[in-house]
MDAnalysis code that builds the backbone (N, CA, C; Angstrom):
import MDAnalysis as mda
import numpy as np

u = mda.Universe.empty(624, n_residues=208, atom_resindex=np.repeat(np.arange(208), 3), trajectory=True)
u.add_TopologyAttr("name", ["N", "CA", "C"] * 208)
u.add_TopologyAttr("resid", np.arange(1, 209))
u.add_TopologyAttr("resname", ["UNK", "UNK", "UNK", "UNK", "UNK", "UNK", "UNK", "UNK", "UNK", "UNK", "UNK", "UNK", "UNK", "UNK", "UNK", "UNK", "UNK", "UNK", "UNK", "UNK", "UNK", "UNK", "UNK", "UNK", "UNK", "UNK", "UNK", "UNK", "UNK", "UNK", "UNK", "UNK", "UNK", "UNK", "UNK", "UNK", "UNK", "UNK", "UNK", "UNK", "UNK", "UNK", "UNK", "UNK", "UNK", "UNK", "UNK", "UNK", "UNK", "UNK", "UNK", "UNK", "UNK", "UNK", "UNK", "UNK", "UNK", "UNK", "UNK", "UNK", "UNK", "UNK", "UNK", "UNK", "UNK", "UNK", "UNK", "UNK", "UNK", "UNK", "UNK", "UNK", "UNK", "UNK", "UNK", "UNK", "UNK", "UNK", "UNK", "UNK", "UNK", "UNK", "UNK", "UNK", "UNK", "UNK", "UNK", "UNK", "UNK", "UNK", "UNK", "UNK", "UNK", "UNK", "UNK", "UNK", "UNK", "UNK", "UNK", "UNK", "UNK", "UNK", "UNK", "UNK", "UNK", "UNK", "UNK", "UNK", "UNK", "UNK", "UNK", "UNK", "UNK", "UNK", "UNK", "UNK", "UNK", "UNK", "UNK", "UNK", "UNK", "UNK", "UNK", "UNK", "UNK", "UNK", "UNK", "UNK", "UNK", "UNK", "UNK", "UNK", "UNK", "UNK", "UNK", "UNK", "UNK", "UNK", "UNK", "UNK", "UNK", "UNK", "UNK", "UNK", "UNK", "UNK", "UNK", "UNK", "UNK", "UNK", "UNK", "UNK", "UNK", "UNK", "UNK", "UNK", "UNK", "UNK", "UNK", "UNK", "UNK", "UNK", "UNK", "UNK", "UNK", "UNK", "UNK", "UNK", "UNK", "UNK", "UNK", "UNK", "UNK", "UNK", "UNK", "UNK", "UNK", "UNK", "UNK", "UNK", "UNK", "UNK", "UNK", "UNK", "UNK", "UNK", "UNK", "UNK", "UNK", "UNK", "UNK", "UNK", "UNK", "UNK", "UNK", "UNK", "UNK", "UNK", "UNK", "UNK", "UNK", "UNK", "UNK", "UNK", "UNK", "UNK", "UNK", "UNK"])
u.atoms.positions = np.array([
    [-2.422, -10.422, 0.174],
    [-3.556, -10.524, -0.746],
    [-4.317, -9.206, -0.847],
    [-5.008, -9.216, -1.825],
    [-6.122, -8.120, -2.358],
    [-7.388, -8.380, -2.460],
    [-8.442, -7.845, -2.153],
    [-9.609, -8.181, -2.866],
    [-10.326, -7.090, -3.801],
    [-10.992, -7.691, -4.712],
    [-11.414, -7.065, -5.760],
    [-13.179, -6.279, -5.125],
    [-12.791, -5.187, -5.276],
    [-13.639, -3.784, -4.890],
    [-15.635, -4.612, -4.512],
    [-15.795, -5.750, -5.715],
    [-16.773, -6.296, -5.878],
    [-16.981, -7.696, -4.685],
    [-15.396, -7.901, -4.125],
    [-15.665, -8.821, -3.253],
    [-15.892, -10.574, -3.935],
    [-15.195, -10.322, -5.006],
    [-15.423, -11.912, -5.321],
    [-13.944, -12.670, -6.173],
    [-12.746, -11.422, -5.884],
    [-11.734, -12.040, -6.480],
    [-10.527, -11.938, -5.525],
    [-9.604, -12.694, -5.286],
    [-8.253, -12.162, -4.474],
    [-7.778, -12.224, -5.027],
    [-6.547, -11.361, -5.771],
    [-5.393, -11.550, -6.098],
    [-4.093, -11.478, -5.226],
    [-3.123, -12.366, -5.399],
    [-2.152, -12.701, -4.283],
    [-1.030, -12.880, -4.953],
    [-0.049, -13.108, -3.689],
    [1.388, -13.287, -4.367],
    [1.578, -15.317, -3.810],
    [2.748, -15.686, -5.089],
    [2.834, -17.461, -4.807],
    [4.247, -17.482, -5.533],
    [5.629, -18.203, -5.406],
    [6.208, -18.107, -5.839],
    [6.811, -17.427, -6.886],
    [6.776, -15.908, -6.179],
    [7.214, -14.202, -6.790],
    [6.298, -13.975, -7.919],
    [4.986, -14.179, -7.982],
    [4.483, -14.048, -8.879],
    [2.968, -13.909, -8.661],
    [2.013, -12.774, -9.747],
    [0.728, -12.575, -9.216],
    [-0.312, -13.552, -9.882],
    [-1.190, -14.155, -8.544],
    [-2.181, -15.319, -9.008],
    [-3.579, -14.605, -8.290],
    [-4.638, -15.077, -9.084],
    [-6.255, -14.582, -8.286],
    [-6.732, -15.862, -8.722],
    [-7.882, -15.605, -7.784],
    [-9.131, -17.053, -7.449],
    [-9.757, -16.692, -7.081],
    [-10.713, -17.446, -7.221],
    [-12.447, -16.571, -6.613],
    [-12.445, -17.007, -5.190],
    [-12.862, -15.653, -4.727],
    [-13.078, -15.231, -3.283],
    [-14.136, -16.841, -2.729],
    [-14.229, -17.052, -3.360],
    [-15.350, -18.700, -2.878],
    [-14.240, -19.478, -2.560],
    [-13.421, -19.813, -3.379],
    [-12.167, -20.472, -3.404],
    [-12.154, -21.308, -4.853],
    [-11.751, -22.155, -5.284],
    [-11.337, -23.091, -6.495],
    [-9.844, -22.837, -7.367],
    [-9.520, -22.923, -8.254],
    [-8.537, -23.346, -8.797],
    [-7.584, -21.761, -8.997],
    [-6.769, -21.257, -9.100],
    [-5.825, -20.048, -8.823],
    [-5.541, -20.248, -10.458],
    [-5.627, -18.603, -10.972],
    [-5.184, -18.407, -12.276],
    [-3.942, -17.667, -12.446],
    [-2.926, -17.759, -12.614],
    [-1.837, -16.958, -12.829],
    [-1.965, -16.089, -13.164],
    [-1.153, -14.645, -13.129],
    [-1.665, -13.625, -13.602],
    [-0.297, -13.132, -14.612],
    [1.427, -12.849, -13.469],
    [2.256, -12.537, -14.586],
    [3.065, -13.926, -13.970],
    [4.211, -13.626, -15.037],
    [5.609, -14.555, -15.500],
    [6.845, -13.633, -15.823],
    [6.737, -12.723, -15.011],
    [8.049, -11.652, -14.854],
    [9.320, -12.393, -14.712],
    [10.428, -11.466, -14.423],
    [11.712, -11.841, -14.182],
    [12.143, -12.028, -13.309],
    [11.480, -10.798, -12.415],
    [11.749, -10.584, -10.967],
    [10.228, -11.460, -10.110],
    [10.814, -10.293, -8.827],
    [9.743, -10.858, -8.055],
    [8.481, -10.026, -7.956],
    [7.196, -10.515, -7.726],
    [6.089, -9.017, -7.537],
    [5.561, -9.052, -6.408],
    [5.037, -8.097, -5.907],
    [4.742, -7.731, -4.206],
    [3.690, -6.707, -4.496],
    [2.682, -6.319, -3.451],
    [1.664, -5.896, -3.726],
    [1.173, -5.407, -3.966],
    [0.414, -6.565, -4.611],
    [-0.934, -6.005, -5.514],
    [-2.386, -5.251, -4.789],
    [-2.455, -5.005, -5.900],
    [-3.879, -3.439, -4.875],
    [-5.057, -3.316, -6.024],
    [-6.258, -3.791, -5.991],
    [-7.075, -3.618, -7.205],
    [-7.270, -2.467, -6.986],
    [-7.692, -1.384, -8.119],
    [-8.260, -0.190, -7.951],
    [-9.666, -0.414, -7.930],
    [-10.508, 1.078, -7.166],
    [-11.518, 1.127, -6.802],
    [-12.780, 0.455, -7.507],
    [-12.591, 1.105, -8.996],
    [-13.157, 0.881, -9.808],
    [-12.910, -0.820, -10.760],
    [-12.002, -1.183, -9.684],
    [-11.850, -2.818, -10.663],
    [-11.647, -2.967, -11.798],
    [-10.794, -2.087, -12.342],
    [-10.519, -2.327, -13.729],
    [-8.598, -2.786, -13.565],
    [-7.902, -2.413, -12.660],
    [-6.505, -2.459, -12.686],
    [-6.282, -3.802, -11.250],
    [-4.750, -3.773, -11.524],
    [-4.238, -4.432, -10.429],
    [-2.542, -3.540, -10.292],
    [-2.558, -3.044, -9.407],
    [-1.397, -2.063, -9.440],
    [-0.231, -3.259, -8.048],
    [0.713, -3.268, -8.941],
    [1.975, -3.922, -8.189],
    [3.344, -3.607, -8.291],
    [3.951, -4.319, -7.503],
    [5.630, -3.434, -7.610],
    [6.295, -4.749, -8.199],
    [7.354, -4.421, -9.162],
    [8.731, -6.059, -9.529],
    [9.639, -5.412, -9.749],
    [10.626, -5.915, -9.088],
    [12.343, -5.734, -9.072],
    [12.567, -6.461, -10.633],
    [11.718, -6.859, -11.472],
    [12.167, -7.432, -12.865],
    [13.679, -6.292, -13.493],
    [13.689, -5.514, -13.412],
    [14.679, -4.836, -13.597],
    [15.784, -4.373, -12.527],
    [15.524, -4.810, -11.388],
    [16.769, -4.771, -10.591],
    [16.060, -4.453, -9.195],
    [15.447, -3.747, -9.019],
    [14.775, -2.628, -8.161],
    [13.045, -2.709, -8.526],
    [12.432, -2.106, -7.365],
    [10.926, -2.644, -7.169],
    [10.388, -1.250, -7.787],
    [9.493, -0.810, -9.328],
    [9.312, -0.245, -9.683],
    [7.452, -0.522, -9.712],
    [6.994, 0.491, -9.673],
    [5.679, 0.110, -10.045],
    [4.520, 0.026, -11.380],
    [4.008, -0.846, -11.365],
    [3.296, -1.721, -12.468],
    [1.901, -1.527, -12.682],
    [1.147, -1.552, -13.813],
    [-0.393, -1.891, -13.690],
    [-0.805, -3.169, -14.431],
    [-1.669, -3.756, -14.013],
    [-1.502, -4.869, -14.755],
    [-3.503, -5.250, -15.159],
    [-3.798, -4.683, -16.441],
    [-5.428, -4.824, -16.314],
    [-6.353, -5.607, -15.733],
    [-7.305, -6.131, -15.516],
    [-7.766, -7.034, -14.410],
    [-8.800, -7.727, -16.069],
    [-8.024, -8.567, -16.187],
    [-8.616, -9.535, -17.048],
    [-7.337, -9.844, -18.195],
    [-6.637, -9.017, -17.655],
    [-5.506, -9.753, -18.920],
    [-5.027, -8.566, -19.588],
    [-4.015, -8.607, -20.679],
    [-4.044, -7.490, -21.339],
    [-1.849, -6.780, -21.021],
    [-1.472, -5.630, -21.511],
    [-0.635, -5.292, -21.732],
    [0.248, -4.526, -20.373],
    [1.324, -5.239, -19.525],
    [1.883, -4.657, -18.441],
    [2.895, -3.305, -18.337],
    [1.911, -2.017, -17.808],
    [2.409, -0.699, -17.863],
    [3.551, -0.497, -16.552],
    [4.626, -0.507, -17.008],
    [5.607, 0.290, -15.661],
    [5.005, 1.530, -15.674],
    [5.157, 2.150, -14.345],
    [4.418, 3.343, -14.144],
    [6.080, 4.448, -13.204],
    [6.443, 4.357, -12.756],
    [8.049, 4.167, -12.195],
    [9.164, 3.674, -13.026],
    [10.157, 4.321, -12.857],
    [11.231, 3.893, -13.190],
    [12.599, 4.385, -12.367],
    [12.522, 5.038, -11.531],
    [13.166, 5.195, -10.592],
    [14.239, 4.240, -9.657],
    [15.912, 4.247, -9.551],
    [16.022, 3.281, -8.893],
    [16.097, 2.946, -7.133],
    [15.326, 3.937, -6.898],
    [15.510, 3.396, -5.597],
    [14.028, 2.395, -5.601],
    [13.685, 1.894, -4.902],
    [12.389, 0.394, -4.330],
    [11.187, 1.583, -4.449],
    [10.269, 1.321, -5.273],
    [8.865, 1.209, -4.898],
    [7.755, 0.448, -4.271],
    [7.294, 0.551, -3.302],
    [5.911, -0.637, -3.167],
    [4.697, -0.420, -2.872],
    [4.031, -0.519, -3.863],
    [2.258, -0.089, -3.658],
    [1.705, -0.085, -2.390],
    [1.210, 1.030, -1.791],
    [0.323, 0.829, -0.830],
    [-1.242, 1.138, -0.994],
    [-1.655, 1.830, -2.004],
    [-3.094, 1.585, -2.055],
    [-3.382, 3.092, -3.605],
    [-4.588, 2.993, -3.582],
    [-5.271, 3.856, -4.592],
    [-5.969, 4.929, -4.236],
    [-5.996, 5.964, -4.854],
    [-7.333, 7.477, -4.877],
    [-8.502, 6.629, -5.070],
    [-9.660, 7.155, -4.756],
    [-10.805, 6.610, -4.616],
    [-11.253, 6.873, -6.386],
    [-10.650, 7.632, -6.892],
    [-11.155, 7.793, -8.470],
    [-10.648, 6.724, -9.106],
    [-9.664, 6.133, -8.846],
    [-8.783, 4.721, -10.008],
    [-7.878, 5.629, -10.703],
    [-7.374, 7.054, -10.489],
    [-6.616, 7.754, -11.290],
    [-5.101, 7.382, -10.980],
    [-4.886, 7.747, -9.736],
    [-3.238, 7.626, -8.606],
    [-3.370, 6.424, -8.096],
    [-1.933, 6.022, -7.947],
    [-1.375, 4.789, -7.251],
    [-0.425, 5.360, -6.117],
    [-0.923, 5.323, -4.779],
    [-0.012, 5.742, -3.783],
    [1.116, 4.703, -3.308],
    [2.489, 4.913, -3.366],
    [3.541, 4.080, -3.241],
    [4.268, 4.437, -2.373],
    [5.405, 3.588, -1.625],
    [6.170, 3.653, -0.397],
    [7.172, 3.905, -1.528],
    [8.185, 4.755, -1.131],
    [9.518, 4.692, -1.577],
    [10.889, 5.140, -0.759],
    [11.923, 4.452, -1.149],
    [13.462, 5.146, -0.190],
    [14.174, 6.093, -1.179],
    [13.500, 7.101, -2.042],
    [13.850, 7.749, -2.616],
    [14.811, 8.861, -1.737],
    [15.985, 9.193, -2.397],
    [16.614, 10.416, -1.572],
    [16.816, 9.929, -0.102],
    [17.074, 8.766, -0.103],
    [17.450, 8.136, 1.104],
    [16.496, 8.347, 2.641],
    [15.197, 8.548, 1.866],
    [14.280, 8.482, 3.244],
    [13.107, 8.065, 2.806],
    [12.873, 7.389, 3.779],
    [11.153, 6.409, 3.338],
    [9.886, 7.547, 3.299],
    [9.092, 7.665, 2.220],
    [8.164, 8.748, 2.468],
    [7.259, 8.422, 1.348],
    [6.325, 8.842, 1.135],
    [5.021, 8.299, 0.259],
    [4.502, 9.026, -0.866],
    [4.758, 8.550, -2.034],
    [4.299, 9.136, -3.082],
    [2.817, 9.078, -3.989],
    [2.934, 9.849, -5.242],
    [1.539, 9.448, -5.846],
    [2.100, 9.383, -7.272],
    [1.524, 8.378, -8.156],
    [1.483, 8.554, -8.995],
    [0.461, 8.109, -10.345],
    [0.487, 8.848, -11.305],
    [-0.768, 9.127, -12.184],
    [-0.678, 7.361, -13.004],
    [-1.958, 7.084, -13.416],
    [-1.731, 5.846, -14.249],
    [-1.484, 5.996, -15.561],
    [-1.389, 7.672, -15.936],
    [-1.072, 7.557, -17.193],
    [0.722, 8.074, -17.197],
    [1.424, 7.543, -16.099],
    [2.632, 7.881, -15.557],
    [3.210, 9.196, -15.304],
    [3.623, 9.790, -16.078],
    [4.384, 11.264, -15.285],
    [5.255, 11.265, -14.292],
    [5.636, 12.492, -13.908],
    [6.773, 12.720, -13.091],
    [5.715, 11.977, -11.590],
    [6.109, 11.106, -10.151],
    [5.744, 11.103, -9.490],
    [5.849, 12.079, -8.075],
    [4.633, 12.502, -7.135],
    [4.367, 13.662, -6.824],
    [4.916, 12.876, -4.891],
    [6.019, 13.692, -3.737],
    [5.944, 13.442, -2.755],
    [4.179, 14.060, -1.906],
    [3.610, 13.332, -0.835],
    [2.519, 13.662, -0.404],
    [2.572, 14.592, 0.250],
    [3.689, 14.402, 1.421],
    [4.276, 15.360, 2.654],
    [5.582, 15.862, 2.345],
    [5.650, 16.810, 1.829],
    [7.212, 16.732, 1.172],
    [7.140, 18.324, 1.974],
    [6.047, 19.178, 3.216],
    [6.339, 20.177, 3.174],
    [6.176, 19.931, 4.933],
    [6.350, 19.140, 5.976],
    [6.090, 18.881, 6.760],
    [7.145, 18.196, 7.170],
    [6.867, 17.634, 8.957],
    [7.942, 17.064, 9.560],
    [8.009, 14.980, 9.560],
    [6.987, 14.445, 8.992],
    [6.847, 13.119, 9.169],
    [8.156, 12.359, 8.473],
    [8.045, 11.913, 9.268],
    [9.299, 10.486, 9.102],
    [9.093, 8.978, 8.418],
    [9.623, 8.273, 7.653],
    [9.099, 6.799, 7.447],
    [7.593, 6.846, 6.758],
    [6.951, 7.683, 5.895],
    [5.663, 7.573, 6.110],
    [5.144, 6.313, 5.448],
    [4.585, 5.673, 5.566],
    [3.977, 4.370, 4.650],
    [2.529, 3.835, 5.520],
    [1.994, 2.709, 4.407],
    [1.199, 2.022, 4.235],
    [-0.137, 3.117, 4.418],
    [0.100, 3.998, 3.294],
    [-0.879, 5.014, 3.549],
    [-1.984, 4.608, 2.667],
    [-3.123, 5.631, 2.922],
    [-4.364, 4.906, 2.727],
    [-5.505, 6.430, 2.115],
    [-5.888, 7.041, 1.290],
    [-6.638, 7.860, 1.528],
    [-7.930, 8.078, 1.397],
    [-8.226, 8.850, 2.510],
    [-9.849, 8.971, 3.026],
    [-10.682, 8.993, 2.079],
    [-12.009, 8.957, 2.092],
    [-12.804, 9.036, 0.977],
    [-13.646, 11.056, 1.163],
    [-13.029, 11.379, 2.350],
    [-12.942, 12.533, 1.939],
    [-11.405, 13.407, 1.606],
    [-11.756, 14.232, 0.456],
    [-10.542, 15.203, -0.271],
    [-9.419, 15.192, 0.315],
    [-8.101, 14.598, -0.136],
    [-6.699, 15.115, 0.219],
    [-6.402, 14.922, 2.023],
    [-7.115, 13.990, 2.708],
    [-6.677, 13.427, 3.639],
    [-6.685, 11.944, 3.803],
    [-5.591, 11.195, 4.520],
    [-4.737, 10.530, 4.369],
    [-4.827, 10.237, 6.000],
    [-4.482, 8.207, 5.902],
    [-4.187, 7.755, 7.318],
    [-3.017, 6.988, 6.528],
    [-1.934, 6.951, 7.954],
    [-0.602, 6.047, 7.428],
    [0.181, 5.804, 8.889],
    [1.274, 4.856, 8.441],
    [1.879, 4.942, 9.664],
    [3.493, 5.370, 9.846],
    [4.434, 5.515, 10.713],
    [5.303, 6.062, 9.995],
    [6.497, 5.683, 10.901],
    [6.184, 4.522, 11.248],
    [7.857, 3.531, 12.121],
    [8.296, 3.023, 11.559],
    [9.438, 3.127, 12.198],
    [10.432, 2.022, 11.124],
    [10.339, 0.766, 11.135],
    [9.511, 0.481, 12.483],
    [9.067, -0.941, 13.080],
    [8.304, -1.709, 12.125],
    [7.090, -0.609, 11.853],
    [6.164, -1.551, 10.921],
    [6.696, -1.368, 9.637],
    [7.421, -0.688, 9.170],
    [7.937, -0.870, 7.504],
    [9.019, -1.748, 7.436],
    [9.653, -1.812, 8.290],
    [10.944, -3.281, 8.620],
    [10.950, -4.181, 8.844],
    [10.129, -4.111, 10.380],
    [10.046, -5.725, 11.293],
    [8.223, -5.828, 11.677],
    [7.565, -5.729, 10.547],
    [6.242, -6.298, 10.627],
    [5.450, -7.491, 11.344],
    [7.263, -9.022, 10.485],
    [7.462, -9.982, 11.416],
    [7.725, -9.915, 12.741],
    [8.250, -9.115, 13.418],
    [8.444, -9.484, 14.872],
    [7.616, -9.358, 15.831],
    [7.114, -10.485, 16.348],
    [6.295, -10.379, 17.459],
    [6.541, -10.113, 18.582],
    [5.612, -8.987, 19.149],
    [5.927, -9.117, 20.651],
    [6.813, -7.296, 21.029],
    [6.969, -6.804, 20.133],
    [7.813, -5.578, 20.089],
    [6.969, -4.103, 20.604],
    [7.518, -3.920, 22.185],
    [6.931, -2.995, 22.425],
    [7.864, -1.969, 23.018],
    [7.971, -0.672, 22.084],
    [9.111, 0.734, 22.628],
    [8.644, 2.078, 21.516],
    [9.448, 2.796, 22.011],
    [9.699, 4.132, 21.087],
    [9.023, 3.869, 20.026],
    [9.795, 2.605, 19.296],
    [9.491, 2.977, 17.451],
    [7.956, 1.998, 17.152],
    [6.799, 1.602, 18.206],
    [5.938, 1.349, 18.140],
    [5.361, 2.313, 17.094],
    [4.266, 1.487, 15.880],
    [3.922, 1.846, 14.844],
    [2.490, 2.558, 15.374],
    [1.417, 3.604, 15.212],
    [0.132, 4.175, 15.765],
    [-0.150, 4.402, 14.745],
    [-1.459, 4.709, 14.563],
    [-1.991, 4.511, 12.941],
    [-2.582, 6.355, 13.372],
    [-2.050, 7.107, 11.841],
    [-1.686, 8.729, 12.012],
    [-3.016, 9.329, 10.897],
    [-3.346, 10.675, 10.939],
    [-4.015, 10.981, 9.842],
    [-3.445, 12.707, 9.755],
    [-3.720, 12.768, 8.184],
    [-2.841, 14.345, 7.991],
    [-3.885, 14.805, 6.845],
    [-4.234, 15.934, 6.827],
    [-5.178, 16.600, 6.001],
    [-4.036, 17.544, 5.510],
    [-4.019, 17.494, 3.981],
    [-3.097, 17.939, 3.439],
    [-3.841, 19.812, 3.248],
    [-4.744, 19.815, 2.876],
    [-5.779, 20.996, 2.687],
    [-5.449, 21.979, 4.039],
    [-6.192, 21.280, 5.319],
    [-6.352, 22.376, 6.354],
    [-5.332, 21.971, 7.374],
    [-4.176, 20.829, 7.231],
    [-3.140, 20.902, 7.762],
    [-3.647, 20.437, 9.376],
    [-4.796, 19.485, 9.220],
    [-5.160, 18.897, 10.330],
    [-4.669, 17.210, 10.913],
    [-3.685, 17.323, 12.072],
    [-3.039, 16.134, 12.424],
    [-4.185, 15.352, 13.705],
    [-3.813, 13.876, 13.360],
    [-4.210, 13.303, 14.559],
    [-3.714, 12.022, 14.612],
    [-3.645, 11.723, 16.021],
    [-2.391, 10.651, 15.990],
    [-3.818, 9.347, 16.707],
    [-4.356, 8.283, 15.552],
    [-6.158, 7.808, 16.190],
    [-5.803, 6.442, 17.435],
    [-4.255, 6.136, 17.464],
    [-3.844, 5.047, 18.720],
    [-2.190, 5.526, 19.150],
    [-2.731, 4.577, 20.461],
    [-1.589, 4.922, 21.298],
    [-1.266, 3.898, 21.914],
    [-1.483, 2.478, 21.389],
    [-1.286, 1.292, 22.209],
    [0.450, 1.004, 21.836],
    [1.068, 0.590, 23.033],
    [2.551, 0.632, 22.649],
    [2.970, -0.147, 22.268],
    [2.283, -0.888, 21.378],
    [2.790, -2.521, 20.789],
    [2.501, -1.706, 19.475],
    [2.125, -2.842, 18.543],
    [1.807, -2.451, 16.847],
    [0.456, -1.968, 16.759],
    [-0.004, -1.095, 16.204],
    [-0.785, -0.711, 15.356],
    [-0.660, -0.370, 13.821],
    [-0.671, -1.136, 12.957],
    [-0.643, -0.429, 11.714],
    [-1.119, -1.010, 10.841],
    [-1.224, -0.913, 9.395],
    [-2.187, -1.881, 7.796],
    [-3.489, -1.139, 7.837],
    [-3.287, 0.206, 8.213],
    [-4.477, 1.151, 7.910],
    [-5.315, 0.681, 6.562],
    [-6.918, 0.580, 6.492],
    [-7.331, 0.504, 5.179],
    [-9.114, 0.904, 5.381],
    [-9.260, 1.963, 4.412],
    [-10.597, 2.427, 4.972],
    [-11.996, 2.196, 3.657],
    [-13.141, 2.206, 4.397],
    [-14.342, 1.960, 2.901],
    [-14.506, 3.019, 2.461],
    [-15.489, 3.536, 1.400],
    [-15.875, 4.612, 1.224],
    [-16.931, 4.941, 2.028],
    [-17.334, 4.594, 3.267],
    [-18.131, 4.878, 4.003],
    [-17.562, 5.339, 5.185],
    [-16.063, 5.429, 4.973],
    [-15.222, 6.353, 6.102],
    [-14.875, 5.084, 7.625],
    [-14.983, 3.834, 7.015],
    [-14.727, 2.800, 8.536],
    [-13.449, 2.594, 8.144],
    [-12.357, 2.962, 9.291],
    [-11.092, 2.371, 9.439],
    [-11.175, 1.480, 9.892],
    [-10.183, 0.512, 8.969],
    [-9.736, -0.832, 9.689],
    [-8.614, -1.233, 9.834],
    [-7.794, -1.564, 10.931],
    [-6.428, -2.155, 11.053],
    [-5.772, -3.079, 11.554],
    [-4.817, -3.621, 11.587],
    [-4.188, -4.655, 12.245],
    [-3.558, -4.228, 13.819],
    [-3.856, -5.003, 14.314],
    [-2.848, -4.652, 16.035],
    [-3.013, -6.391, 16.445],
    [-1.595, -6.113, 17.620],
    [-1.267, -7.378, 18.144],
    [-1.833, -6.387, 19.514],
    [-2.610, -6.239, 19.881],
    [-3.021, -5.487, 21.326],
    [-3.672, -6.753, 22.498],
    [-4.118, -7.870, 21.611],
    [-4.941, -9.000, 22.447],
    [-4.259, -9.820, 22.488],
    [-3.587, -9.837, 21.821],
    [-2.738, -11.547, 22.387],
    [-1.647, -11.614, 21.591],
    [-0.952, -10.268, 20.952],
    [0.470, -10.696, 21.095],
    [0.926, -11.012, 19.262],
    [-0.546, -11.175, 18.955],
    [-0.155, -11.468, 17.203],
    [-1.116, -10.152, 16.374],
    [-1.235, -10.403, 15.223],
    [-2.030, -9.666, 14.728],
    [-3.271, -9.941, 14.286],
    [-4.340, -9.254, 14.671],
    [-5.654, -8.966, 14.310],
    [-6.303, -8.273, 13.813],
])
């Protein structure tokens, strides 16, 4: 699920398909009737979009879909898998996971489409996903196991490919690695008031 920037809408996924309801709760409105399946959705900052990925054409490309109705933009067309992981704080870019060129790594791209841009394409990170960026300039938290982009489901998984939630300043080329617990850490997602928040199974084994 998603919530809407204002805090009073979720939009979610229900039999491969995107539905919202008010954050109070009551009756769920459909949103599309694609071909394929859709996977997540991400309102932008500004609440005007709902940015999602559908294999409607074979492969998981990414989508905008207006937040009240209205005309569905592919933004991707690429065939390797796209899947939304979150927005620029302006509502301009849609940051996406992709296995482009046969390695998982994180892109951007414009809503008025264009060529899409790699983030780290000049550095050593591996797997990068479920990235998130800061509400200050051109830095970025993400995580970058294969654990948490694969086996999210598995509980209880603690080694090497343990997921730590990472940050990279693309500008002054400043790393920091913010956990080190050897189970899961990862689902980085921050306010514009700079509070990270994430998921870990660190207390009992599930996620919190």
């Amino acid at each position: 699920p998603t919530l809407s920037p204002d805090g009073n809408t979720i939009a979610f996924v229900f039999e491969n398909d995107l539905w919202q309801v008010n954050a109070s709760g009551g009756s769920a409105k459909r949103l599309t009737a694609m071909d394929g399946t859709e996977l997540c959705p991400r309102f932008s900052p500004d609440g005007k979009w709902i940015a999602f990925s559908s294999n409607q054409k074979g492969n998981h490309d990414v989508y905008l879909l207006p937040v009240g109705g209205g005309e569905i933009l592919q933004l991707t067309f690429h065939d390797a898998n796209d899947y939304v992981d979150s927005w620029s704080w302006d509502s301009k870019t849609v940051h996406f996971t992709s296995n482009r060129y046969n390695v998982i790594a994180s892109y951007k791209v414009s809503i008025t489409g264009n060529t899409p841009q790699r983030l780290f394409g000049d550095n050593y990170f591996n797997n990068v996903h479920h990235i998130v960026e800061s509400p200050e300039s051109n830095a970025y938290y993400f995580t970058e196991s294969w654990e948490s982009f694969m086996f999210p489901h598995r509980k209880r998984y603690k080694g090497d490919h343990n997921p730590n939630i990472k940050y990279y300043n693309l500008i002054n080329k400043e790393y920091k690695e913010l956990t080190d617990y050897i189970g899961k850490d990862l689902w980085p997602t921050i306010d514009q008031n700079g509070n990270l928040y994430i998921a870990s199974d660190q207390s009992n084994y599930v996620y919190n």
